[in-house]
N, C-alpha and C positions, 0 to 999 in steps of 0.2 A: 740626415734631414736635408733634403732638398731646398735653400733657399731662394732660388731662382723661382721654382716651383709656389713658394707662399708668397712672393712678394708679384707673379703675376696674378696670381688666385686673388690676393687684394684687388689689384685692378678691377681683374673682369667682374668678379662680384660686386666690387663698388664699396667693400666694407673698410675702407679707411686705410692708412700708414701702418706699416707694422713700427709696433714701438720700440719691442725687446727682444731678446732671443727665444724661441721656442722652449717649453718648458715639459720633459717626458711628461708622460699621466701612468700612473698603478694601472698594474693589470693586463688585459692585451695578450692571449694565449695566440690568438693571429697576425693581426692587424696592429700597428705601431699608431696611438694616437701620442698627440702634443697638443697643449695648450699654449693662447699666444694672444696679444693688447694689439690693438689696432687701435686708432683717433676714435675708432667709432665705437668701441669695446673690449669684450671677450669672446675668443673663438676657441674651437676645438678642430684638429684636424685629423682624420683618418687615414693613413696608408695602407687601402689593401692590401692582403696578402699575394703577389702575384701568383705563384701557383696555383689559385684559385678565380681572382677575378681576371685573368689572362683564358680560362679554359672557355670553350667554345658554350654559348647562351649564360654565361654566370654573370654580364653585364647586364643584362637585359632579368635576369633574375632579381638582382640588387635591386633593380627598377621597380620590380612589383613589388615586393617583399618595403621597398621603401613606402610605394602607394599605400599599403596595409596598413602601415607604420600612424602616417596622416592620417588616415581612414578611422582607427582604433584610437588614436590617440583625441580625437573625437568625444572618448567616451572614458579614457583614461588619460591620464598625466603619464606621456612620453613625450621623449625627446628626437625630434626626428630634422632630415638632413636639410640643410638649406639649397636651395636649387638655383641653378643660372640654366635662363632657359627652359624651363620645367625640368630638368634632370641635375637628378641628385649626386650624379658622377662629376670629374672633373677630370680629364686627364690631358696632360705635359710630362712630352719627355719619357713616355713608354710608363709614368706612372700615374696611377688611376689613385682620388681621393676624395674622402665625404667631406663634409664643412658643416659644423654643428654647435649651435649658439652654445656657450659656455656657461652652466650653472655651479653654482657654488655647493653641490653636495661629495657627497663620498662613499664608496661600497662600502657598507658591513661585515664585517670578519664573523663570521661563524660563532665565535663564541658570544658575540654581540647580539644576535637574533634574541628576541622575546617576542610572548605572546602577544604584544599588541601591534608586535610585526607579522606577525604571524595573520591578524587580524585583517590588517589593511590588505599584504596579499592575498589572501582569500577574496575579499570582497573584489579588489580588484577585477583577478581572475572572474569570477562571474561575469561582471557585466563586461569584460571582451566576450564571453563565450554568448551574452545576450548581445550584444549590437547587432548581429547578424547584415554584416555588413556585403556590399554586393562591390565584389572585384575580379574581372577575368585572370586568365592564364594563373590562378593561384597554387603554387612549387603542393604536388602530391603529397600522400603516404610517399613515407622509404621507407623499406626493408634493406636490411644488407641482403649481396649476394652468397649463394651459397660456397663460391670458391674461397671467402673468408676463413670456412672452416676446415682448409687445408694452409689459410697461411697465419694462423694462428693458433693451431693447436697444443702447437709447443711451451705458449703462454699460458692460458686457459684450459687449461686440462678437462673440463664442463663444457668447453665449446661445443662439442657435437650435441648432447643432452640440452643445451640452451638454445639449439637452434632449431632443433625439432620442435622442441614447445613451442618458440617463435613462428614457424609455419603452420604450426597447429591452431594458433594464434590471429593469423594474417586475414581472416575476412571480418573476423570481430574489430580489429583497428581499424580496416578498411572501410566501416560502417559508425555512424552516431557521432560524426563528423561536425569539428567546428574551424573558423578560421581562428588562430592565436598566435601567440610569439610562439610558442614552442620551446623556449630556452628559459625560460623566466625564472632563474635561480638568482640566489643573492650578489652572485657577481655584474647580472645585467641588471641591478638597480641601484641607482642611487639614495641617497635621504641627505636629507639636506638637516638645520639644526632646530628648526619645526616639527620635524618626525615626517615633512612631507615627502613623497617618495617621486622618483623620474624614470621612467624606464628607458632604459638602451639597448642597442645593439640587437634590431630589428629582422636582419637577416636571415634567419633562422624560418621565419613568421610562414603560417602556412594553414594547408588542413590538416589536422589531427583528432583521432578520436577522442570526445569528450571524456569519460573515462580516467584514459592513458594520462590526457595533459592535466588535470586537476590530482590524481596520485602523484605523479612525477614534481609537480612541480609542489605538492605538499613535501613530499620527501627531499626536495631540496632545501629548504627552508625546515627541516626538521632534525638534517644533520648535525651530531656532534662535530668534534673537530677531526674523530678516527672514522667517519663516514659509519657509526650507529645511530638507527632512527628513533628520534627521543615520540617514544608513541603519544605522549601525553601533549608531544605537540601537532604529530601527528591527526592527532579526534580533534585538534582543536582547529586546525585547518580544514576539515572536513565539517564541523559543526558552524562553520563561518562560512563557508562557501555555500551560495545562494541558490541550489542547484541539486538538483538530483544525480546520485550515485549508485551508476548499475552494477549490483552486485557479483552479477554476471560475467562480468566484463574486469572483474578486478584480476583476477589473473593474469589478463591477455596484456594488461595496463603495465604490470612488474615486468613482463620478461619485454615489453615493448622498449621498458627502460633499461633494460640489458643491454638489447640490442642497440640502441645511441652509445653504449660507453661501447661497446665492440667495436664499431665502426668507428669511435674516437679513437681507440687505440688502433688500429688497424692505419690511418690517416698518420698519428704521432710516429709509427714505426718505419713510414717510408719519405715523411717532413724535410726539407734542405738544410732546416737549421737542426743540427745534429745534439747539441747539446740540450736544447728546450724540449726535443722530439721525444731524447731517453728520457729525460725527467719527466715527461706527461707519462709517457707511457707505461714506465714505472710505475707510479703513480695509477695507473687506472689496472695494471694488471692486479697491483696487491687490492683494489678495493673493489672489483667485480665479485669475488670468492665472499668476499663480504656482506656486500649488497645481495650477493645470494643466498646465503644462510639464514638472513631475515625473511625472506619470503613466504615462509610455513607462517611465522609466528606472525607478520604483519597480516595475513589472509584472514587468519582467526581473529586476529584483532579485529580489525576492519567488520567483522561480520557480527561478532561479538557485541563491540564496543561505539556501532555505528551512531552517527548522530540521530539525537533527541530532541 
């Protein structure tokens, strides 16, 4: 924790004396946040991950991706970054960092999800996917590249058979396009002791096919704790989201969410920090083969047992 670094960041931004020592925050598979009292409050502070917000336009990504953030949060309860200067960056000393008002909630542990959370995000989800909000330079589709499936095969033994589909795939996600977080699983939300929810960690945000992000992010939110999809909560997130579901497109939507844990694991395997990188990776090799074997039975569901 760079001190030098919060106690000029006080200054320029004008938000008060620091009072007390920085305090870690849960969570954080990137980026190191900390909580911290100023005269004037509570704050939260972000340290990008360098390997990332150091690479050539990832600065100026953040930017947009922050603009979306304000833009959407418009229309939803997010949390987004405080700005000196109009930019939401801040950097001293070769390190770059967000600064983001302090609320008093906490992520949910997976086994804690219920259907009345289940509720809110659905509804949520809609109305980002209705704002239809107008912002330039907005971060693509991504697909992984194909050279992937020569440096992970040794993991994923379905990688070749998952990537075909995936290109098989590529102009359907490419189409029915909305702008959204695109991450919006239960580790980027908070809830507070209201049941009211805050969302974070914005950078992600982008265009995705309608579709893809309303499955993906049902399924996230429908995880047990061994990453199986509890269906019933599944239709319930579907039956809650305010939006039509192309049927058509359900397929392209699953392997589209393969391909995000591929490229996660793919990221964890070449990471600096060596011991958080195995443990993701780990982590995401055993539960791909997972999330795969659901895919027959989720398809039928979904077609089956669609909402009424």
């Amino acid at each position: 924790m760079n001190i030098n670094l919060l106690h000029h960041l006080c200054e320029v931004y004008q938000i008060g004396s620091c009072l007390s020592e920085p305090i870690p925050c849960r969570g954080g598979l990137l980026h190191h946040t900390y909580r911290f009292e100023t005269t004037e409050g509570q704050f939260v502070i972000k340290y990008l991950y360098p390997a990332i917000i150091n690479q050539t336009g990832k600065k100026d990504r953040y930017r947009i991706t922050e603009f979306i953030a304000r833009q959407l949060s418009q229309h939803v309860s997010g949390i987004t970054a405080i700005t000196h200067e109009g930019d939401p960056l801040f950097t001293f000393e070769n390190e770059t960092v967000m600064v983001f008002p302090y609320v008093n909630a906490a992520i949910l542990q997976q086994h804690d999800v219920t259907l009345p959370h289940i509720e809110k995000i659905a509804q949520m989800l809609s109305k980002i996917h209705q704002a239809n909000i107008q912002v330039d330079h907005v971060p693509s589709v991504e697909f992984p590249d194909q050279s992937i499936v020569a440096r992970l095969e040794k993991y994923v033994p379905d990688i070749g058979d998952i990537y075909e589909k995936l290109k098989l795939h590529k102009e359907v996600l490419e189409n029915n396009l909305v702008i959204s977080h695109r991450d919006c699983d239960p580790k980027n939300v908070l809830w507070d002791k209201k049941g009211n929810y805050f969302i974070i960690d914005w950078e992600s945000a982008g265009w995705i096919n309608r579709t893809k992000d309303v499955l993906v992010t049902a399924i996230y939110w429908s995880f047990d704790e061994h990453y199986h999809i509890r269906l019933d909560y599944l239709l319930e997130f579907l039956r809650k989201y305010q939006g039509e579901i192309n049927e058509q497109e359900i397929e392209a939507g699953l392997y589209g969410l393969l391909g995000d844990w591929i490229e996660w694991l793919d990221f964890n395997l070449s990471r600096k920090e060596i011991a958080l990188g195995a443990k993701e990776a780990h982590q995401t090799i055993v539960t791909i083969p997972i999330l795969f074997s659901q895919f027959s039975g989720i398809t039928d569901y979904l077609k089956n047992g669609k909402k009424s």
